[in-house]
PLY file of the C-alpha trace (Angstrom):
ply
format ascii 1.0
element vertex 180
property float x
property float y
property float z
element edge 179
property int vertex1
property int vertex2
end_header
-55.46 -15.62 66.80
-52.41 -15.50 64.57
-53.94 -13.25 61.88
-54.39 -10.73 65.19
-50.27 -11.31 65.48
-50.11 -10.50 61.97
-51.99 -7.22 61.95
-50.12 -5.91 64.75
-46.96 -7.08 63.80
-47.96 -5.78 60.33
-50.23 -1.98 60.97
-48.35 -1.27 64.39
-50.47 -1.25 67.50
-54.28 -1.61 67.38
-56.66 0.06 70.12
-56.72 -1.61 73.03
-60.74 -0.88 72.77
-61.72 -4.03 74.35
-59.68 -3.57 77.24
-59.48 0.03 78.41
-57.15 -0.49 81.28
-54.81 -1.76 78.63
-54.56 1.52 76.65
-52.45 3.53 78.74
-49.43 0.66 78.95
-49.77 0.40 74.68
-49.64 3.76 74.77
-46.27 3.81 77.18
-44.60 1.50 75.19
-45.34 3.31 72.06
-43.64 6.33 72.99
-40.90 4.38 74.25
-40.45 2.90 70.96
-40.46 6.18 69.50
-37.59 7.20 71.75
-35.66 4.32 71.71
-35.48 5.01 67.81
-34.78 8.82 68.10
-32.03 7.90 70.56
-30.29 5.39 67.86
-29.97 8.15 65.44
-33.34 7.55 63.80
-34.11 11.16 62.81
-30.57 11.80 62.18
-30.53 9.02 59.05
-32.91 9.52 56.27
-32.75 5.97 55.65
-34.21 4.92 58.99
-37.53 6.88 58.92
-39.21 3.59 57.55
-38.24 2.46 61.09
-39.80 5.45 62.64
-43.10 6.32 60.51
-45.74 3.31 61.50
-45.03 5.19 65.04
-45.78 8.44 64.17
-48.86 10.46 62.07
-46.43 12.71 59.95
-45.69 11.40 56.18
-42.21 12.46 56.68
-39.35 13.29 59.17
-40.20 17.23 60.31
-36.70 19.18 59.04
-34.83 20.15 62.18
-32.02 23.25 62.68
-30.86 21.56 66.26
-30.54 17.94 68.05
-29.68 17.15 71.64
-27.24 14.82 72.00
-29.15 12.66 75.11
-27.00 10.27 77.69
-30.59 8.93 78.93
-34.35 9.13 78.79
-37.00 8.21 81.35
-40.63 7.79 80.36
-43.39 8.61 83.25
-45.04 5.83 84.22
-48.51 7.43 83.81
-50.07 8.20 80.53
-52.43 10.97 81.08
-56.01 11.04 79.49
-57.11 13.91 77.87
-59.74 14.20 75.51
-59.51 11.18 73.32
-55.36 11.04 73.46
-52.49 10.10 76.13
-50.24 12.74 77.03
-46.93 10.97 78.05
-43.44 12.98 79.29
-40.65 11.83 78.89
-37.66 13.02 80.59
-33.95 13.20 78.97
-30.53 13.73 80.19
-28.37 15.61 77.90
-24.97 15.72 77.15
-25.79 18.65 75.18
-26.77 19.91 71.30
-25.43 20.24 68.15
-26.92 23.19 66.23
-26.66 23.05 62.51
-24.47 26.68 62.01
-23.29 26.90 65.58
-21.75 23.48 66.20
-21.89 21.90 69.37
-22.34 23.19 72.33
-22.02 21.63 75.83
-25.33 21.83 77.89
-25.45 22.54 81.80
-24.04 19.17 83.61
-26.91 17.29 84.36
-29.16 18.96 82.28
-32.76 17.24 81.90
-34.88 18.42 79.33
-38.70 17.23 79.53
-40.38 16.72 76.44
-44.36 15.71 76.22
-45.50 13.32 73.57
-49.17 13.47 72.55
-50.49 9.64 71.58
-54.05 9.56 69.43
-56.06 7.44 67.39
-55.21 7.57 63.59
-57.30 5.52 61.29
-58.03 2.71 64.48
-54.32 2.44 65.65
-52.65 4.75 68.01
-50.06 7.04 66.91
-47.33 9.68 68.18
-49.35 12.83 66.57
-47.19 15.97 68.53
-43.89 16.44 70.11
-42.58 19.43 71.77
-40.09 20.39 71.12
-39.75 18.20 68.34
-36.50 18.19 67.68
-34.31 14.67 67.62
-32.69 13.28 70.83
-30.05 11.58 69.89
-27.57 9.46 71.76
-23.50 10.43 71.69
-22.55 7.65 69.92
-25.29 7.91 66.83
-24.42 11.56 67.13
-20.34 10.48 66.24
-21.70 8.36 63.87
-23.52 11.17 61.83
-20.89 13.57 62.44
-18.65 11.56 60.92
-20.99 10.84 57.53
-21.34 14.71 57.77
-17.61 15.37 57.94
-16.62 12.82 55.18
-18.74 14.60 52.79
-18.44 17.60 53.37
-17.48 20.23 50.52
-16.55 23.38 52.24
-14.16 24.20 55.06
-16.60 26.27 57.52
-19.05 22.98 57.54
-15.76 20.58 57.68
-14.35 22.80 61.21
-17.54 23.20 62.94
-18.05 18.92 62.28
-14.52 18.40 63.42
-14.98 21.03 66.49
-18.05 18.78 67.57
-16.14 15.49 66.80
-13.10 16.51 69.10
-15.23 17.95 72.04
-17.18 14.66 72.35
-15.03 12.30 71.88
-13.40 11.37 75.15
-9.54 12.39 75.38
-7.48 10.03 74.38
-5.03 9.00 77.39
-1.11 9.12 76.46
0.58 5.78 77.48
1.83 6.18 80.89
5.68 6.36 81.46
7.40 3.09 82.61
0 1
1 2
2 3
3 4
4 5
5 6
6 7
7 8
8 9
9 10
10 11
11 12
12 13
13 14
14 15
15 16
16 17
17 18
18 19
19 20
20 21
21 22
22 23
23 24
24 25
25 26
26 27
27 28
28 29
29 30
30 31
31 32
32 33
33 34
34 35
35 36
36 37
37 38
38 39
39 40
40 41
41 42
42 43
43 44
44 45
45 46
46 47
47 48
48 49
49 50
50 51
51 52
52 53
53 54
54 55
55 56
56 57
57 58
58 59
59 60
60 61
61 62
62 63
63 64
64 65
65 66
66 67
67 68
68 69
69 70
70 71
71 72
72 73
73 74
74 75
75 76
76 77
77 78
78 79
79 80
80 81
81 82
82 83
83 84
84 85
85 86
86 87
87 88
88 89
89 90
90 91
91 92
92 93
93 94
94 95
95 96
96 97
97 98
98 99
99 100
100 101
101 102
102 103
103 104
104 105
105 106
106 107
107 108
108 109
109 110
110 111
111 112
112 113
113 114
114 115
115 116
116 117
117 118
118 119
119 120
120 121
121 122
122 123
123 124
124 125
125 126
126 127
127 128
128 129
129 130
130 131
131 132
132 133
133 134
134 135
135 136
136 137
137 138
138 139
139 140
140 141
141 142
142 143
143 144
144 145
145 146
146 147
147 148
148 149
149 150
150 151
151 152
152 153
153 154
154 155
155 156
156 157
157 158
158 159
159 160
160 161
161 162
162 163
163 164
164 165
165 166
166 167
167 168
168 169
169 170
170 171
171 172
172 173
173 174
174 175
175 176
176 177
177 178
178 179
């Protein structure tokens, strides 16, 4: 029983094949790992895609021109069969996106975006193999955090404005003391 806790905790999550009622809740919770990750700032950090590869079945994180910059997500309850895989959507609330030469730019108030996740088999453990669209969803505050690595190094004034641009417009407005 405890090399079983070891495996998983080890290889990720194994196939529920002995219990196929169990599949579609492993398979829930594995896209909800996924987007709990993505919304930290996962894809945004090349140092965190250790964190984010023994859920997915790309080698490395897909290069991205745009990310939304999310307030929430909500994950269907159901995981719908198809042909061997799950196909789980996943619902997001966005603040809006920051696009790599345009800057950021505020979305539609209450915008949701839905975004399906595809969950297979790869080599006996189930896997996030598609997303569309793929692009990161991340939450405000890992998007200040990156914007801020992305300002401090950057070289060359037309990347420096459109970081600082982004950096202003989400940042909430700072209040003035009030008069006494």
């Amino acid at each position: 029983m405890m090399s079983s806790a070891v495996a998983v905790a080890q290889f990720g999550m194994p196939l529920g094949h002995t219990d196929p009622k169990l599949e579609p809740a492993t398979v829930r919770e594995l896209v909800a790992r996924y987007c709990r990750l993505d919304y930290a700032g996962a894809r945004l950090n090349p140092a965190d895609w250790p964190k984010l590869q023994p859920v997915v079945s790309w080698p490395t994180n897909p290069d991205y021109s745009l990310f939304m910059i999310t307030a929430r997500f909500d994950i269907d309850t159901d995981a719908v069969p198809e042909h061997g895989r799950y196909l789980v959507m996943v619902h997001y609330r966005l603040f809006g996106k920051f696009d790599l030469s345009e800057g950021y730019l505020v979305d539609k108030v209450n915008h949701v975006e839905d975004v399906q996740y595809t969950v297979a088999e790869v080599n006996g453990e189930w896997r996030v193999t598609d997303v569309e669209p793929g692009y990161p969803h991340a939450s405000k505050a890992a998007t200040l955090q990156w914007l801020n690595g992305k300002l401090a190094n950057a070289r060359d004034e037309p990347s420096k404005t459109i970081y600082q641009n982004a950096l202003d417009r989400l940042q909430p407005e700072k209040t003035a003391p009030s008069a006494k």
